[in-house]
N, C-alpha and C positions, 0 to 999 in steps of 0.2 A: 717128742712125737714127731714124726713126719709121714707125709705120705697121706693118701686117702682114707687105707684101713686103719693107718691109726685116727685119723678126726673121725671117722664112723665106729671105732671102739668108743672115743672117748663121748661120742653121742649119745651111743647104747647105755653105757654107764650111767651118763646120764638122766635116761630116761627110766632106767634100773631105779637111779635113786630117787627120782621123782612119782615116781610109784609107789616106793616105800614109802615117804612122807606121806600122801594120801593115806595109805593105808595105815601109817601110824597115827594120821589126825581122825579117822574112824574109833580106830583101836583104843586111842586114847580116852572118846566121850563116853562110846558105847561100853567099853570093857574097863577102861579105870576109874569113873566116874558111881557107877552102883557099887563099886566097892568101899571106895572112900565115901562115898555117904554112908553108909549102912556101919563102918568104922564112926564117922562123926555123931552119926544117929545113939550108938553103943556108948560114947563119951556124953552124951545129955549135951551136945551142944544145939544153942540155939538155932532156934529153925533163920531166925531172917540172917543169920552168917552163913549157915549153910545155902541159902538161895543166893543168897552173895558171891559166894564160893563156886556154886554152879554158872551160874554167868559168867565169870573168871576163867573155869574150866575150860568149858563150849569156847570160849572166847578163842581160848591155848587151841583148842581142837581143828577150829576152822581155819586155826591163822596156819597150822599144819599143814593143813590140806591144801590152802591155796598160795603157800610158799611151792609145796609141791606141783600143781597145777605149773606156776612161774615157771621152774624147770623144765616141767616135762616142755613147757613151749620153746623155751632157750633149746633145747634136747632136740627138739625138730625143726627148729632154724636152725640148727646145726647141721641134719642130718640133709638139708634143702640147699641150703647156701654155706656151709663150711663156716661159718661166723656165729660169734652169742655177743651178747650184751655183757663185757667182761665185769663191767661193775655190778649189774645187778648179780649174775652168778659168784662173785665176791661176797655180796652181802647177805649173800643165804647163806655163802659154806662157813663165812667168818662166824655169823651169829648161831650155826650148831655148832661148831668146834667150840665157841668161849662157853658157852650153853652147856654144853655136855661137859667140858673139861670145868668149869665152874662146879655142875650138879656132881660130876664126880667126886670132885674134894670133898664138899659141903657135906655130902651123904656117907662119907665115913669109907671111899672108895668102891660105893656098889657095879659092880661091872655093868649092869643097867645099862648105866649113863653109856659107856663107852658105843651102847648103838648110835647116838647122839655125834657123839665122837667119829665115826665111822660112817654116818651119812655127809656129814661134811665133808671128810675124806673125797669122798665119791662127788659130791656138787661141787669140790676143786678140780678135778677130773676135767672139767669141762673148760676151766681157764687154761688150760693147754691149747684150746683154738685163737684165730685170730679175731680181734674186737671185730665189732662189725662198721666202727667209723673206722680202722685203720685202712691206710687205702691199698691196693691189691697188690 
């Protein structure tokens, strides 16, 4: 990348993927979470696993949404000062990509995962800019 419009692509992007993740730490409490219960409820499993389980969920849910949140702000220090915080934007895209390419295998190859796979994609996108300690 060089140039202006491409650090303002790869900000958009950015804040593209930092949207999704919100939207998929939503998606994931509110919309996957009555289903897998109501599956666990169906199996007789016990309730204090299943509250267990829920707090583990929520837990996944939140941690989504405010990995996403991180982004989207990296995403507008970008868009303000041309610079992100290359480590932190590293340790988001590293941990969807092993994430999603881990759950891929384990799950028998559900292409699922591969959004997983492909959000990280996009929160590397943004290590294209310059660190914000490098100097100018």
């Amino acid at each position: 990348m060089s140039g202006v419009s491409d650090k303002r692509a790869a900000a958009i992007i950015g804040l593209v993927a930092g949207c999704f993740m919100i939207a998929s730490g939503f998606t994931h409490g509110f919309g996957g979470w009555p289903t897998l219960k109501a599956t666990l409820e169906v199996q007789q499993v016990e309730t204090p696993f299943i509250e267990s389980l829920y707090v583990g969920w929520w837990f996944g849910s939140f941690a989504m949404a405010a990995l996403g949140s991180i982004i989207i702000a990296q995403s507008i220090g970008a868009l303000r000062r041309g610079r992100v915080s290359r480590p932190t934007i590293a340790i988001v895209a590293v941990m969807y990509l092993a994430c999603g390419v881990w759950a891929f295998v384990v799950r028998h190859m559900n292409p699922f995962f591969l959004l997983f796979i492909a959000t990280g994609l996009l929160v590397a996108c943004l290590l294209r800019l310059p660190d914000e300690g490098s100097p100018e």
